[in-house]
ROZA-555781 format. One record per residue (C-alpha): residue number from 1; x negated, y, z. Coordinates in Angstrom, 3 decimals. Example, Ala and Ser with C-alpha at 12.3 -4.5 7.8 and 13.67 -1.06 7.14 Angstrom:
BEGIN
NODE pos       px       py       pz
NODE   1  -12.300   -4.500    7.800
NODE   2  -13.670   -1.060    7.140
END
This chain:
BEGIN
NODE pos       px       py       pz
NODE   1 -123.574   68.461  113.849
NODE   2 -120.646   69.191  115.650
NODE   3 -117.994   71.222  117.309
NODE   4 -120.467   73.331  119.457
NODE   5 -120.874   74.671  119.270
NODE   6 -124.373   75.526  118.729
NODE   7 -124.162   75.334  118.148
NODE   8 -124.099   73.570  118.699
NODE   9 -121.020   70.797  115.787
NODE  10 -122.375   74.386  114.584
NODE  11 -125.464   74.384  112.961
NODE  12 -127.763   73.416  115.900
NODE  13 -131.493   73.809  114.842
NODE  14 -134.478   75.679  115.191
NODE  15 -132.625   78.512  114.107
NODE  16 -130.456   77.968  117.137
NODE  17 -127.234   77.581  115.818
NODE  18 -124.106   75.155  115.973
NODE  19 -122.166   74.445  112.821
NODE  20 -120.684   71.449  110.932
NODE  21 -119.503   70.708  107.187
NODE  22 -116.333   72.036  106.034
NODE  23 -113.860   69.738  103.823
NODE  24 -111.444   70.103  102.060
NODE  25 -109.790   70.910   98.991
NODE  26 -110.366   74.456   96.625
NODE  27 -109.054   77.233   98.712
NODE  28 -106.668   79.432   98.096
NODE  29 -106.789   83.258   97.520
NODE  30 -107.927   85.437  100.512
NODE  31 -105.299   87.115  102.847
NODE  32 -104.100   90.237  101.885
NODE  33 -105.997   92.186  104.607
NODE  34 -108.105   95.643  104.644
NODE  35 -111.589   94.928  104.627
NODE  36 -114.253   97.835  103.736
NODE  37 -111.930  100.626  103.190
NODE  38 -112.200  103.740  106.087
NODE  39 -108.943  103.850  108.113
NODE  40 -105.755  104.884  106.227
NODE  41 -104.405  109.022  107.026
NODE  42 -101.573  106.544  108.547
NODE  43 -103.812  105.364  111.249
NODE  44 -106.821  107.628  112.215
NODE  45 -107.504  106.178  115.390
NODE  46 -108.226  103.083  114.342
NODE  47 -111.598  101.450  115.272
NODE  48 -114.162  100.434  112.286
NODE  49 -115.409   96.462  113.532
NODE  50 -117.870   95.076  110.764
NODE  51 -118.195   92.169  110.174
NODE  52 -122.061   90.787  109.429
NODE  53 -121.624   87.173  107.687
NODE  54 -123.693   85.636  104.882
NODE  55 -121.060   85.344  101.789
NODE  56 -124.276   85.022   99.247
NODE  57 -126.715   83.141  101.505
NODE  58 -127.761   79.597   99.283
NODE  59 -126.142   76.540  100.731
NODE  60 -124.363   75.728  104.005
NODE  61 -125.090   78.968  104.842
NODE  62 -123.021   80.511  102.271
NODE  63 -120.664   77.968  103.058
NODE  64 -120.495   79.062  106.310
NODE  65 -120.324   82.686  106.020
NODE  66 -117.204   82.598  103.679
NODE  67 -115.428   80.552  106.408
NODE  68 -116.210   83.166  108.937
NODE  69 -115.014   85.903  106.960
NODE  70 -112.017   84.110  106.129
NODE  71 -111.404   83.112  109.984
NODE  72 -111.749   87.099  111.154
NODE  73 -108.927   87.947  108.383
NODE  74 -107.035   85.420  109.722
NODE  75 -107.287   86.544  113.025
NODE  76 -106.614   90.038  112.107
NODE  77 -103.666   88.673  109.779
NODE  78 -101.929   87.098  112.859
NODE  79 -102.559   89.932  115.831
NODE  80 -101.296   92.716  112.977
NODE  81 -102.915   95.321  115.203
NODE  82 -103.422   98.654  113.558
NODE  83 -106.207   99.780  115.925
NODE  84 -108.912   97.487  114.141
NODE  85 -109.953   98.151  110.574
NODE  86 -112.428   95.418  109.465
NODE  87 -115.025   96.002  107.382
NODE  88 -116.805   92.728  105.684
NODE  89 -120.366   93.113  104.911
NODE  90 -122.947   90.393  103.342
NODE  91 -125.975   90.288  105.097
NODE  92 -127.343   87.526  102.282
NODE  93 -128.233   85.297  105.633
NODE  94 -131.666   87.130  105.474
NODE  95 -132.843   89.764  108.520
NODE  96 -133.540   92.313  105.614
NODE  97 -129.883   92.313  104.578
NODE  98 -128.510   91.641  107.850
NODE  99 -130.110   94.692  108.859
NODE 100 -129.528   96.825  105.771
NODE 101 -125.345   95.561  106.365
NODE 102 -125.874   96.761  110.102
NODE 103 -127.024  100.141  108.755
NODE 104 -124.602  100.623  105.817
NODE 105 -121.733   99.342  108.718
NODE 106 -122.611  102.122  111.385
NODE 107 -123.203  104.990  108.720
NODE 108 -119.919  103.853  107.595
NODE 109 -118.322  104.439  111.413
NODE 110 -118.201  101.302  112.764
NODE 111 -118.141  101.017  116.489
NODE 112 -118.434   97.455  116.781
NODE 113 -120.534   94.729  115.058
NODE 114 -119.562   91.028  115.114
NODE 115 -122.253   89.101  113.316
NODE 116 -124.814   88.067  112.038
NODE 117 -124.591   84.412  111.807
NODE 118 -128.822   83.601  112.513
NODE 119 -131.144   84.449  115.589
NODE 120 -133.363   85.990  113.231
NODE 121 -130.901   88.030  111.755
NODE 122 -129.618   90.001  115.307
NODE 123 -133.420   90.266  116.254
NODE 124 -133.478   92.968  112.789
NODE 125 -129.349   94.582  113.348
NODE 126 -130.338   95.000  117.038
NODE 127 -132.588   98.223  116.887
NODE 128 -130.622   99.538  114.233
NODE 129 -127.085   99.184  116.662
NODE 130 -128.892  100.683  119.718
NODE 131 -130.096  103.843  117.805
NODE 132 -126.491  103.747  116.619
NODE 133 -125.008  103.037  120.175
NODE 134 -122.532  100.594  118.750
NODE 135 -122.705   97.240  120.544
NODE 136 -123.066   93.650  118.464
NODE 137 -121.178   90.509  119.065
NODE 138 -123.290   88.040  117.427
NODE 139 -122.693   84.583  116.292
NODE 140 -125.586   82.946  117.635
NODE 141 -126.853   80.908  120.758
NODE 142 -130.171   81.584  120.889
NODE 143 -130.773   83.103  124.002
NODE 144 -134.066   85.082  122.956
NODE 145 -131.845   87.943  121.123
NODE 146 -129.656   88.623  123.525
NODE 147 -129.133   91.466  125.674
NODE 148 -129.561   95.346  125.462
NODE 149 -126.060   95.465  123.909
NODE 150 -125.896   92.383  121.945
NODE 151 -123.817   89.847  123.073
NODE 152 -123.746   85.741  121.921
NODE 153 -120.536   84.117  121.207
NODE 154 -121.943   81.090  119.903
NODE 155 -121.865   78.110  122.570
NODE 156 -125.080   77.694  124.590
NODE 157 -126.520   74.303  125.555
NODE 158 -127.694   75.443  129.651
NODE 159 -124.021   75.759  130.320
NODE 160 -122.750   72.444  128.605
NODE 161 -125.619   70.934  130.638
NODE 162 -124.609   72.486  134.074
NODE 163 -121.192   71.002  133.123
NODE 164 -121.709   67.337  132.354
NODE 165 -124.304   67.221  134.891
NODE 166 -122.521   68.581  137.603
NODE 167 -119.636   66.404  137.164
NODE 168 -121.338   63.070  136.559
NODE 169 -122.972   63.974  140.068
NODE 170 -119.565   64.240  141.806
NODE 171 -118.489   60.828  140.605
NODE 172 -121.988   59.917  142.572
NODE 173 -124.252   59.196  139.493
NODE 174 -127.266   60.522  140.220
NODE 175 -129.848   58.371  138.447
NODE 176 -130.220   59.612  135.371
NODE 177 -132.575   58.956  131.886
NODE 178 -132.742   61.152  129.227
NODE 179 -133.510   60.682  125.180
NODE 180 -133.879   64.125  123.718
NODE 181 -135.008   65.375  120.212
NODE 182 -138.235   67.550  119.828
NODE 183 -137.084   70.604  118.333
NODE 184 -135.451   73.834  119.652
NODE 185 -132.187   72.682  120.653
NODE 186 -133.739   69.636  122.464
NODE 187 -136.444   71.333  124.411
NODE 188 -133.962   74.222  126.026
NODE 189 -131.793   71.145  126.828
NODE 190 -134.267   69.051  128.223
NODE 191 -135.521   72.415  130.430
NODE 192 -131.674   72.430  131.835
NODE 193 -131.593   69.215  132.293
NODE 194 -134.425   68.811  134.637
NODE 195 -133.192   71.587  136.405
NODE 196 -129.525   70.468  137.101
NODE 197 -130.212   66.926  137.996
NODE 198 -132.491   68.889  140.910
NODE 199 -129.841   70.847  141.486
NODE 200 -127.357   68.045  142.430
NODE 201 -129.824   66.251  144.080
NODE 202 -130.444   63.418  141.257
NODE 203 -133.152   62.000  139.300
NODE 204 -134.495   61.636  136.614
NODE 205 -135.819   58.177  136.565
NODE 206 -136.900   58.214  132.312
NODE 207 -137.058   60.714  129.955
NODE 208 -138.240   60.134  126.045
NODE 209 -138.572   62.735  123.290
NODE 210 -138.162   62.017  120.001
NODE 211 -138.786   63.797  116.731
NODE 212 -135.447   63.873  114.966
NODE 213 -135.813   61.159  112.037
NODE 214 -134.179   58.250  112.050
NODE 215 -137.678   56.325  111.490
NODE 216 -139.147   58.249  114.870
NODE 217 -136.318   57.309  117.152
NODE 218 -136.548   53.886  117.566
NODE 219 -139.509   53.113  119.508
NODE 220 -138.546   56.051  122.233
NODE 221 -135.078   54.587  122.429
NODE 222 -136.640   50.521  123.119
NODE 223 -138.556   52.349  125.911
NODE 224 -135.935   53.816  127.763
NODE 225 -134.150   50.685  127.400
NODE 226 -137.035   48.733  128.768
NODE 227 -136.820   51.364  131.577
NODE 228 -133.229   50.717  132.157
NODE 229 -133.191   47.186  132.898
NODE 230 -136.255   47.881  134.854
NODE 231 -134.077   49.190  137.198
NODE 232 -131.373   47.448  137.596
NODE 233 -133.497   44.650  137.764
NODE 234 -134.972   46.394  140.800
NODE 235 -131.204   47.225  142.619
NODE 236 -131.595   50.942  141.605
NODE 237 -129.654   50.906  138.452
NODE 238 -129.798   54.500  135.964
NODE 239 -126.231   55.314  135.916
NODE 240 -126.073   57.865  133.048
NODE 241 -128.005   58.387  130.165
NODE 242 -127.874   62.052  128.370
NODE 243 -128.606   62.489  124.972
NODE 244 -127.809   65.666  123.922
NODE 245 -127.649   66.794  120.609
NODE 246 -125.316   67.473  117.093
NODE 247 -123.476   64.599  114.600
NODE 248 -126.740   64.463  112.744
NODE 249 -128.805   62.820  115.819
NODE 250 -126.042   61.446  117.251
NODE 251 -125.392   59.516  114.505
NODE 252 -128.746   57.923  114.193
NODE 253 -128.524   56.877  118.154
NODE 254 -125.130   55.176  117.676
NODE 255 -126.553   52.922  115.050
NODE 256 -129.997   52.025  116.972
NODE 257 -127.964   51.697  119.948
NODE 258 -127.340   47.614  119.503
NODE 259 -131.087   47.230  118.356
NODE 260 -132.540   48.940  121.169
NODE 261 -130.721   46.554  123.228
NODE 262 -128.862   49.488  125.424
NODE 263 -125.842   48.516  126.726
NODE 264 -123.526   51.781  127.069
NODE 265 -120.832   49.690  129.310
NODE 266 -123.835   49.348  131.470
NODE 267 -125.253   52.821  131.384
NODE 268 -122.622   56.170  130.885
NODE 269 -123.586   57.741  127.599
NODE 270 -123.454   61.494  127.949
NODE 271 -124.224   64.601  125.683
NODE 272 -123.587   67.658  125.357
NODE 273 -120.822   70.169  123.060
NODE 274 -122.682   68.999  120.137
NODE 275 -120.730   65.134  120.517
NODE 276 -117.927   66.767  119.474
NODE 277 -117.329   66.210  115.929
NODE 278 -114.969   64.886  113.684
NODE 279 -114.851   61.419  113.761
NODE 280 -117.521   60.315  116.421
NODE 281 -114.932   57.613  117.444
NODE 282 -115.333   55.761  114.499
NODE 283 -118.856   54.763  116.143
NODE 284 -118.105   52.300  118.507
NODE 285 -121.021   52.810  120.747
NODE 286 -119.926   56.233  121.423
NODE 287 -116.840   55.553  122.357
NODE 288 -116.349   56.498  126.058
NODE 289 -119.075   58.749  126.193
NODE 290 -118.309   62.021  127.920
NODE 291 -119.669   65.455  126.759
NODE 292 -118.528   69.589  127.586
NODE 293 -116.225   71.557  125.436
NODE 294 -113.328   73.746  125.390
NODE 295 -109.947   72.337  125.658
NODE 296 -109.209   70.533  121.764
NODE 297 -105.612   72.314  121.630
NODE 298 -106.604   75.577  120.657
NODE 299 -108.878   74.619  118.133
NODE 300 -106.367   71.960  116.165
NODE 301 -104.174   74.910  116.129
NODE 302 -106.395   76.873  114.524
NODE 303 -107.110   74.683  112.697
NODE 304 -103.605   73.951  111.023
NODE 305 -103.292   77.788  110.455
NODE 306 -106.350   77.947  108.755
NODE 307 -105.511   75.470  106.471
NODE 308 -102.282   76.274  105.762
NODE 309 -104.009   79.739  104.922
NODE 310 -106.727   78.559  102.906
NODE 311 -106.462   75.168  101.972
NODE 312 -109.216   73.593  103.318
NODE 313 -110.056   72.703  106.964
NODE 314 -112.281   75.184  108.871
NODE 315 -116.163   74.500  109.958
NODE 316 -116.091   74.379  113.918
NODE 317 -118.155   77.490  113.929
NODE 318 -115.409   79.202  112.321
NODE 319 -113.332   79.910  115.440
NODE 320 -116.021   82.304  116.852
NODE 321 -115.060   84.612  113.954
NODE 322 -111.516   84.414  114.992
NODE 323 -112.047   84.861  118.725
NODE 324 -114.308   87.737  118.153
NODE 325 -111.479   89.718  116.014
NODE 326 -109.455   88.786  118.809
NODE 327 -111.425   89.912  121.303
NODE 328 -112.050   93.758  119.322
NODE 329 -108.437   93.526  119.163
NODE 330 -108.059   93.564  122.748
NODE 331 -110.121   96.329  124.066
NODE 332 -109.669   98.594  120.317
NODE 333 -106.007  100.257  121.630
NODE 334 -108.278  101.543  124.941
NODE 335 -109.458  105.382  125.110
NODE 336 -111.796  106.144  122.172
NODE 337 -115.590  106.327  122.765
NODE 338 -114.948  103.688  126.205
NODE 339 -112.786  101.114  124.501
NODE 340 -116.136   99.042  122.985
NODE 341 -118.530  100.094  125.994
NODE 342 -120.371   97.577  128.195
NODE 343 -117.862   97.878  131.463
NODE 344 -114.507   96.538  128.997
NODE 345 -116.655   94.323  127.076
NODE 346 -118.074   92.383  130.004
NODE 347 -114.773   92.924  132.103
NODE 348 -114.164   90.393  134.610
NODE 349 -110.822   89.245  133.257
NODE 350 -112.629   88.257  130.066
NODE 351 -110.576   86.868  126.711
NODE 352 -108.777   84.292  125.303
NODE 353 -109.407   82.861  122.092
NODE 354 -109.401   79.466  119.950
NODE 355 -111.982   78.108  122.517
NODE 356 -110.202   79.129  125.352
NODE 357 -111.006   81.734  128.132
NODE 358 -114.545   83.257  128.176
NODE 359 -116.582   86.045  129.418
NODE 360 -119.419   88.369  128.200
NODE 361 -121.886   88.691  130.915
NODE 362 -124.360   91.726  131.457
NODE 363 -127.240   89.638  129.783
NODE 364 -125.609   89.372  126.597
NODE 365 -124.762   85.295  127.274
NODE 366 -121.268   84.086  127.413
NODE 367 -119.384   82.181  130.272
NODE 368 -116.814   79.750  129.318
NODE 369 -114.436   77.622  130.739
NODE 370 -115.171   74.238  129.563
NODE 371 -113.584   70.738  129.814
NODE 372 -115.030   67.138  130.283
NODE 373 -114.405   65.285  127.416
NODE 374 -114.524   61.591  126.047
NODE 375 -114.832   60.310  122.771
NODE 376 -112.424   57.943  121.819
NODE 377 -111.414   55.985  118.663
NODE 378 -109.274   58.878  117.478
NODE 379 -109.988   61.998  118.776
NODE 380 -110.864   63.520  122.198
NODE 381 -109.529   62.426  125.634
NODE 382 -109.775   65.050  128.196
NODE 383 -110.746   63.566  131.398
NODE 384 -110.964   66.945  133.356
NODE 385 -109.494   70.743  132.263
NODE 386 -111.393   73.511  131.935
NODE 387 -112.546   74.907  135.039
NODE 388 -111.736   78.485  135.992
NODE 389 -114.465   81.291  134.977
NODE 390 -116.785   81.621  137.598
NODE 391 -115.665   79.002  140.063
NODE 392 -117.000   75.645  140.466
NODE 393 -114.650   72.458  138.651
NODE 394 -112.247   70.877  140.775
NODE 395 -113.619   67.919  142.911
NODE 396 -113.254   64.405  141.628
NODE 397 -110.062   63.795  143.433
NODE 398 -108.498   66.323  140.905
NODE 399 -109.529   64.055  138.443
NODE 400 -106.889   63.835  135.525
NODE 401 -105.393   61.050  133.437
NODE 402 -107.053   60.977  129.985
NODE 403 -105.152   63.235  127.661
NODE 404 -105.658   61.941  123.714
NODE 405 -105.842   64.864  121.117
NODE 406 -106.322   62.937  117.380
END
């Protein structure tokens, strides 16, 4: 899995998340931070933001939810602001405890809910927040539960798409094949797909599915190969092939690569925000493909504070945590009863966080500025910055030189 987001590095599957492994050595005590205390006599005005995460869920999940708890302390740690009082809540990573935590969380006065972590989780804390009238700031991507006052954070594969399609078209590649898994992640994406390479006037010369096992990729992969030197045998050569997708997939593609007989100096490898994990250079045959994602200097910064905090590097999905604190932080010093309400928290100006800048939109998606990014041998080159919220990405004249971030 990888950095996307969703996801999707984030925990990219049918549940519709992105998330990756965290590392590391033991970590170290918590910050010193409120956390499910009511505002202090000090500071009355201060606006309750609960936080939904999974601290007892069984696995990864668990995993997972600590690191996002830890990751909205840290944010509140650094911004000191005395408007936001967070208030941690385990919602077990079930929707029966998400939405019990949603309930205890709004009779408690919060006016703000970041969380839960699963799809299936907002579906249950929705009702409960619109009875309440507080508005929820979820950690998911799936695009199903948003809406109606709850808002996704977590990185959403149409965008990435738009992205790495639209720019591979301006460089004049417009033959395309595709090699997508069957499940939830790979369906929306291969939906987007189709409909950006219309969009730009491409093609989609081949397109194989794939259930995601490393036994059941093979054969789909020698197709599209066969299919690929089918045309440039015929003067018509695919120029790019897309195969989105987390570490886990990716993985399994970089080794079958060789045996498949597809020859990525030949054909431009391209995925989406899920190629971005640690250590995909170490895979030769990825190296030089180019995927979406937010500029990689924020997050090694966060990175290096959460460590230093906590001993032990972050999951990728941790940063939403941290740019949702920083986002309550923002709008929590506005007038009370307006400073959470749809017109600030969809503002045009949008935030700033780990990932960079980003918007809430009116249908409970999120708009972000992404990059165009290439996997090298260490680390990420970026081959083109982040484009400006909702304005097209410079032409490719603007092209830049290759910036390296190990």
């Amino acid at each position: 899995m990888g950095r996307s987001r969703v996801l999707a590095g984030m925990l990219l599957c049918a549940l519709a998340l992105a998330a990756c492994s965290s590392g590391g050595s033991a970590p170290m005590p918590a910050l010193p931070l409120p956390s499910d205390s009511a505002p202090s006599a000090a500071n009355q005005r201060a606006a309750v933001v609960a936080l939904l995460v999974p601290l007892t869920a069984p696995g990864e999940a668990g995993v997972i939810g600590k690191s996002l708890k830890q990751a909205a302390e840290l944010a509140l740690f650094e911004r000191d602001d005395p408007n936001v009082q967070l208030a941690v809540k385990d919602d077990r990573g079930t929707p029966e405890g998400a939405r019990a935590a949603a309930e205890e969380a709004i009779k408690n006065g919060a006016k703000l809910i970041l969380g839960p972590l699963f799809a299936k989780s907002v579906a249950a804390v929705a009702p409960v927040a619109r009875q309440g009238n507080v508005p929820v700031i979820a950690f998911s991507n799936d695009r199903h539960v948003a809406g109606n006052g709850v808002y996704l954070l977590g990185f959403q594969v149409e965008p990435e798409v738009a992205r790495i399609v639209g720019y591979v078209a301006q460089r004049g590649m417009r033959r395309f094949a595709a090699l997508i898994a069957d499940d939830a992640l790979g369906r929306i994406a291969g939906v987007s797909f189709r409909q950006e390479v219309a969009r730009v006037g491409g093609t989609v010369i081949a397109l194989q599915t794939y259930p995601p096992t490393a036994n059941g990729v093979l054969e789909p992969m020698r197709a599209i190969s066969k299919l690929i030197r089918s045309a440039q045998e015929g003067g018509a050569a695919i120029d790019t092939l897309f195969v989105p997708g987390g570490q886990e997939n990716l993985e399994i593609i970089g080794r079958l690569l060789p045996q498949a007989e597809i020859e990525t100096d030949k054909v431009k490898l391209i995925g989406t925000g899920g190629m971005d994990y640690p250590n995909a250079g170490r895979d030769a045959m990825l190296v030089g493909a180019w995927y979406p994602g937010p500029d990689p200097r924020g997050w090694n910064e966060f990175a290096q504070s959460y460590a230093k905090s906590y001993a032990q590097s972050p999951p990728r999905i941790a940063s939403l945590a941290f740019d949702a604190v920083t986002l309550a932080s923002a709008l929590a010093g506005g007038p009370e009863g307006q400073r959470f309400s749809p017109a600030e928290l969809t503002r045009a100006a949008g935030f700033t966080g780990v990932d960079g800048a980003f918007r809430l939109l009116p249908n409970g998606t999120t708009e972000r500025a992404l990059a165009i990014l290439e996997v090298q041998q260490f680390g990420a080159g970026i081959l083109e910055p982040p484009q400006s919220l909702g304005l097209a990405p410079p032409p490719a004249s603007a092209l830049s030189r290759a910036v390296n971030f190990n």
